[in-house]
Structures are given as C-alpha cells and as structure tokens.
C-alpha positions as CSV (number, residue, x, y, z in Angstrom):
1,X,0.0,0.0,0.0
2,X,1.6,3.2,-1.0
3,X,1.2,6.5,1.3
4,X,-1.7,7.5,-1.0
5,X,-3.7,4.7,-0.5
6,X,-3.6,4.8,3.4
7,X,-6.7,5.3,4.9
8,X,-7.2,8.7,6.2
9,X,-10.3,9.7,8.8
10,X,-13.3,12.1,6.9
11,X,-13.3,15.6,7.3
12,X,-15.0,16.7,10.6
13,X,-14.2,13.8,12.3
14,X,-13.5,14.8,16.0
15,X,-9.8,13.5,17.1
16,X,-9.7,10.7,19.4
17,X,-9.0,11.1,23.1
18,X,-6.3,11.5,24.8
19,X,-4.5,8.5,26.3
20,X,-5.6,7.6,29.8
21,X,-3.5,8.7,33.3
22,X,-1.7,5.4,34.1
23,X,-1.2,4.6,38.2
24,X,1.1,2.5,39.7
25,X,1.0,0.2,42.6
26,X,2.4,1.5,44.9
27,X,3.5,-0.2,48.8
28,X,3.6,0.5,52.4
29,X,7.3,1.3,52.5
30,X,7.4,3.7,49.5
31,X,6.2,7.1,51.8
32,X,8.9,6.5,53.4
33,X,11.2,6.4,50.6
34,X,9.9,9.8,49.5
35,X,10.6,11.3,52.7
36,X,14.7,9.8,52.4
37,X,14.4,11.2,48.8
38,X,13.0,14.5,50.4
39,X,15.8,15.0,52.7
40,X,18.4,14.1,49.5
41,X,16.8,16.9,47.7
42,X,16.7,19.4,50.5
43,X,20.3,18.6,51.8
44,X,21.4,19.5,47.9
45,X,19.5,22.8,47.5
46,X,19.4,24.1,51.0
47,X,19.1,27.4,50.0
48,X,16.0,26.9,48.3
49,X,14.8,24.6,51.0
50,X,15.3,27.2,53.8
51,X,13.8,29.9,51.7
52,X,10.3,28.2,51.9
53,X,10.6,26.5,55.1
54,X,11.2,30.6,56.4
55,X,7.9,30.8,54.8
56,X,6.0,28.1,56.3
57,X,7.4,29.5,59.9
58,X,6.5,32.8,59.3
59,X,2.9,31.8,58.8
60,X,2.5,30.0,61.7
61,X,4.0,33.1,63.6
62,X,1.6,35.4,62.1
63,X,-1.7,32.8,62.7
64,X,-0.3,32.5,66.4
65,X,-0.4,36.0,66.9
66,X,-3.9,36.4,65.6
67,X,-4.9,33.6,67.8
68,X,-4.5,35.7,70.6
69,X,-7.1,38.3,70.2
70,X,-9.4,36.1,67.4
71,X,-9.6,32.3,68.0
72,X,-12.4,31.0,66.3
73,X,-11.3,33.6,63.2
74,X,-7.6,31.4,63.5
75,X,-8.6,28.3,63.8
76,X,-11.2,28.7,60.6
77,X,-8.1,30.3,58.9
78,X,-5.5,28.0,59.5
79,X,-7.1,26.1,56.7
80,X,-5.7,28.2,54.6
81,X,-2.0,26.0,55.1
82,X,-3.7,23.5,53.2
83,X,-4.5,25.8,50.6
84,X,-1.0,28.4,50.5
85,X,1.0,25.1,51.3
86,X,1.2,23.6,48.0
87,X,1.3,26.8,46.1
88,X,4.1,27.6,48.0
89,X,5.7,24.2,47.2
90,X,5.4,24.4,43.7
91,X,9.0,25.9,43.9
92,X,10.6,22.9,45.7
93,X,8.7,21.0,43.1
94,X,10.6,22.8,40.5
95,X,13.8,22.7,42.6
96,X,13.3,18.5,42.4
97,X,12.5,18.4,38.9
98,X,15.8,20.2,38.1
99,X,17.3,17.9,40.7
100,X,16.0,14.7,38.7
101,X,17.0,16.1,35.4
102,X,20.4,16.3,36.8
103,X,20.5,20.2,36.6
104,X,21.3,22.8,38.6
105,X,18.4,24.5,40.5
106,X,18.2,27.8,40.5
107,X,16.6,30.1,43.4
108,X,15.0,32.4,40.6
109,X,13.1,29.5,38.4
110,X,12.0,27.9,42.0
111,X,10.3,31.6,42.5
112,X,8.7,31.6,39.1
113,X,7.8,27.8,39.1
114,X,4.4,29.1,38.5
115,X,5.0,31.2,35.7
116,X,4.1,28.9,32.9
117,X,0.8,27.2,34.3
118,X,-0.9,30.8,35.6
119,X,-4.5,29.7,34.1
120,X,-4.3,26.4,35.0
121,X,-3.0,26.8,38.8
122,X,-5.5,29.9,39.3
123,X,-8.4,27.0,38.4
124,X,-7.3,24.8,40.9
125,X,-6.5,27.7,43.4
126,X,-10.0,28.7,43.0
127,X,-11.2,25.1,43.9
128,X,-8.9,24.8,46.7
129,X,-10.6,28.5,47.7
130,X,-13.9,27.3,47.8
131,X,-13.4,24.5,49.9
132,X,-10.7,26.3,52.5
133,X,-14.0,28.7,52.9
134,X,-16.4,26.0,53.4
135,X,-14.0,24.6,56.2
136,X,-13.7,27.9,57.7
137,X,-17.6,28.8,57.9
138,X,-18.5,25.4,59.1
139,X,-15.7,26.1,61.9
140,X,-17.3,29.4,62.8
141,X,-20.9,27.9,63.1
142,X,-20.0,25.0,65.2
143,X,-18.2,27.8,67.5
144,X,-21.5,30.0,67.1
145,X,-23.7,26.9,68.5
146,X,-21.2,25.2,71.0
147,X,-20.9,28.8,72.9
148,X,-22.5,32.1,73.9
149,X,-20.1,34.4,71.8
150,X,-16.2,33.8,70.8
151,X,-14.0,32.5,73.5
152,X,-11.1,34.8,74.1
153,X,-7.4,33.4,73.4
154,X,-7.4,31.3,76.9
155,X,-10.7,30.6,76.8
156,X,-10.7,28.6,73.4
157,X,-8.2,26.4,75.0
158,X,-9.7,25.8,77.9
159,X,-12.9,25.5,75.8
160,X,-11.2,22.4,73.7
161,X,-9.9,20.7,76.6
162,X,-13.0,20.8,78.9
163,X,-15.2,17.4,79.3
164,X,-17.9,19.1,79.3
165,X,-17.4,20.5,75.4
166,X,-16.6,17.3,74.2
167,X,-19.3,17.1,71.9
168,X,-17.7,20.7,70.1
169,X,-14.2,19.2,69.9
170,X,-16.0,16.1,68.1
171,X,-17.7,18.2,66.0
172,X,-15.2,20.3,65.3
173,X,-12.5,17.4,64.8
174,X,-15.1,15.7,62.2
175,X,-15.7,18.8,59.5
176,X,-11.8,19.1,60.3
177,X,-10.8,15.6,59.3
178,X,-13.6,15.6,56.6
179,X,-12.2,19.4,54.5
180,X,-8.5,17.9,55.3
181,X,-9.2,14.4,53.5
182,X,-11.0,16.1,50.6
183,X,-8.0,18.6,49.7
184,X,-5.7,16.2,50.6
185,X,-7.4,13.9,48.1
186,X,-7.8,16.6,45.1
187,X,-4.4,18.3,45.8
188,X,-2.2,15.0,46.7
189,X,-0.5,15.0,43.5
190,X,-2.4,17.5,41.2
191,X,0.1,20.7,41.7
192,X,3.2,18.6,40.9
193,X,1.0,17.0,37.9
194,X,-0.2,20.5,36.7
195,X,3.7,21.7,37.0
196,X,5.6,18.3,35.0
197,X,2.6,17.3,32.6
198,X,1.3,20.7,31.5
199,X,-2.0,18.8,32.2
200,X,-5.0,21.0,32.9
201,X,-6.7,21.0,37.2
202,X,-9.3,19.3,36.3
203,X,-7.9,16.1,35.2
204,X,-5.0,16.6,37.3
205,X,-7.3,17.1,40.2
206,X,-9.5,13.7,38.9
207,X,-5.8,11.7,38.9
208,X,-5.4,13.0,42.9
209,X,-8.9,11.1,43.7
210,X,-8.3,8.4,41.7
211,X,-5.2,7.3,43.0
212,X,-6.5,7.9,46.7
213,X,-9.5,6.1,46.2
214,X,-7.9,3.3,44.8
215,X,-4.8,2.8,47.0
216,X,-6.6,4.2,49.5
217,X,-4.1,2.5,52.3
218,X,-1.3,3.8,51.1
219,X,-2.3,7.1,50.3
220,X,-3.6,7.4,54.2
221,X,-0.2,6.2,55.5
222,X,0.9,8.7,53.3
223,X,-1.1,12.1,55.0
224,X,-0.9,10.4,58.2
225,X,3.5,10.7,57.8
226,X,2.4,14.1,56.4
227,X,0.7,15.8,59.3
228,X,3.1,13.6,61.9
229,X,6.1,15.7,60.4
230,X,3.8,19.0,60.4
231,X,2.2,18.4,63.8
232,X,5.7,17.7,65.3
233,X,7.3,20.7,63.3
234,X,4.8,23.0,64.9
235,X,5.7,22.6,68.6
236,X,9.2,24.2,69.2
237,X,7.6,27.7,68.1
238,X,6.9,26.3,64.6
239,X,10.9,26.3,63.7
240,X,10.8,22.8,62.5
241,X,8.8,24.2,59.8
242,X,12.3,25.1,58.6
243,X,13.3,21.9,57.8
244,X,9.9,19.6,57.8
245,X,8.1,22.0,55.1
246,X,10.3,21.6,52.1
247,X,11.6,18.2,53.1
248,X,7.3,17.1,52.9
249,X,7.2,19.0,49.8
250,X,10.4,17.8,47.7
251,X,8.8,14.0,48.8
252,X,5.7,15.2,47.7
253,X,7.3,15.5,44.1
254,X,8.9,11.9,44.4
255,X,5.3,10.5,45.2
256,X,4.2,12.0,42.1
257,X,6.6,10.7,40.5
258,X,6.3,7.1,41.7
259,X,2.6,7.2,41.5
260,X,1.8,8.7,37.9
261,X,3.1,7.0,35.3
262,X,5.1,8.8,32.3
C-alpha cells in the first residue's frame, strides 16, 4: 500500500482522546522512601529549602499572633496551610524536577515555578478556595452553636480541653478531618502534575482522587507521615517548619513521580 492509499479519517471527524493517566501500585514502605528522597533533595539545594521552610514558619507566627485576640477567626483560617502550602511548594517542586533532570536549580526558576501554568494553577486555586472557605464557615458555626459568643485566646483552650465540650471538639474534629481528607485527596499529586505534565486541574485534580480512592491505604499512611512531620514541626515555636516544610514537599514531588506513570 503506498502513502496515498492509506486510509485517512473524513473531514469533521473529531480526534480521538487523549491517552488515559496510568497509576502504579504502589506499597507500604514507599512514603517512606519519599521522605529519604525529600531530605536528599533538600540537603542538595538548601538554600532553596530554607527559603520556603522561612515561609512556612513565618505563617504559623503570624496565625499565632492572631490567635490571641481572634480564635475561632484562626482556627477557621488555619485552613488556609492547606490551601498556600502547596502553592508555596510548587518551587521545591521545580527545585526537584531540576534535581532529577540532573541540573542545577536555581533560586529564581524555583520563585517563578508558576509562571508557565498561571491559568491552570488559578483553576485549581480557586477550587482549593472554595473548599478552605467552606471549612472555615463550618468552623465558625460550630463555635457559634457550641458557645454564647467567641472564646477569648485562653478561653478557646480551655474550651477544647474541657469534658464538658466534648461534643464541640468532636464536632469540630469531624468537618476538620472531613475538609483535610478532601484537599488532601484533590491536591495530593495534582500541583506537581499541573507543574511536569502541562496537564490541565481538572484532570489533574481527577488523577489525585483516583489514585487515593484506589490505593486508598497507602495514600492514608501517606497524609498520616504528612501531618506527623507538620504536627511535630509545629511545637518548638513552629521552627521545625524550617526543615519539615520543604523536606514534605520535595517528597511530595517523588510520590508523584512514583505514583503517575510517564
């Protein structure tokens, strides 16, 4: 058959679809490995690392001060490190990506990671937005119901620790756990995705839930190393946050990696 005769599709005819999003399988000791390839990545770039980790801290400095004159305001806004968090990754994403290529990375592209994928990160900001307010009003009506007015700075605490309000910090620990599992599920590997792929959010965001709802174990060993590292980061006046923050989010790159397939 020569080049002329090969069949060609009619005029009109709409092009096929794109290829599906292959996942892999992946096991119980691979989080693990993404946190040792996390630490490889920061201990290579530490400039970088500390850069955004300073970033992280600062945050939590800033929602501890407001803490102290509006609680119920904080604790509906601390959300939001779910939301800035893996924006403010995307540079350590970019950082590890250069890393892998076996390149240089450069303080300058980390800062501008987002520079080619504007439309498409705005899109999934905006989604991530939507839910980060839901969580917060939810947050302030179970305060508005569980108390006559907003507890002062001491008073909150003593509010969440109190027998006697145990139904509130049930209540409040359930829409909590319920807004974190949902970003965690769109977000989990969308950002990186959006960033190497020059995929759009919406499928990207699809590919996070798919691969959490069908390796649902791993994934949930995965957040649960996640907010350990946080949580832990947190205590000595949020300075772990220096190291912990871009050590999560160079693993969270090498979890993409080992869960999408090329």
């Amino acid at each position: 058959m020569t080049p002329s005769d090969s069949p060609t599709a009619p005029a009109g005819t709409p092009p096929p679809p794109p290829a599906p999003i292959l996942l892999r399988t992946l096991g119980f000791t691979d989080p693990m490995r993404w946190m040792w390839l996390g630490w490889r990545d920061f201990v290579r770039c530490p400039t970088i690392g500390l850069f955004y980790g300073g970033c992280f801290m600062v945050m939590g400095w800033a929602l501890l001060k407001v803490f102290e004159h509006w609680p119920a305001y904080t604790l509906a806004l601390s959300a939001g490190f779910l939301l800035v968090g893996p924006f403010l990754c995307l540079g350590l994403y970019r950082a590890s990506q250069r890393l892998e290529a076996g390149e240089k990375p450069d303080f300058g592209d980390s800062l501008l990671a987002w520079d080619t994928r504007t439309g498409q990160l705005a899109i999934f900001g905006f989604v991530l937005l939507i839910l980060e307010m839901l969580w917060g009003r939810a947050t302030l009506v179970i305060f508005a119901v569980s108390f006559d007015g907003m507890p002062d700075f001491k008073g909150s605490l003593v509010a969440l620790l109190d027998p006697q309000n145990i139904a509130f910090s049930l209540a409040w620990a359930a829409v909590g756990f319920l807004f974190a599992s949902l970003i965690f599920a769109v977000s989990v590997v969308a950002i990186p995705m959006v960033l190497h792929r020059q995929t759009d959010a919406i499928t990207a965001g699809l590919t996070s839930m798919r691969l959490v709802l069908t390796q649902t174990g791993v994934m949930a060993w995965w957040a649960f190393i996640i907010a350990t590292t946080v949580g832990l980061a947190l205590l000595p006046w949020f300075a772990g946050l220096l190291v912990a923050g871009p050590v999560v989010g160079h693993a969270t790159w090498h979890a993409y990696r080992a869960a999408v397939s090329d």
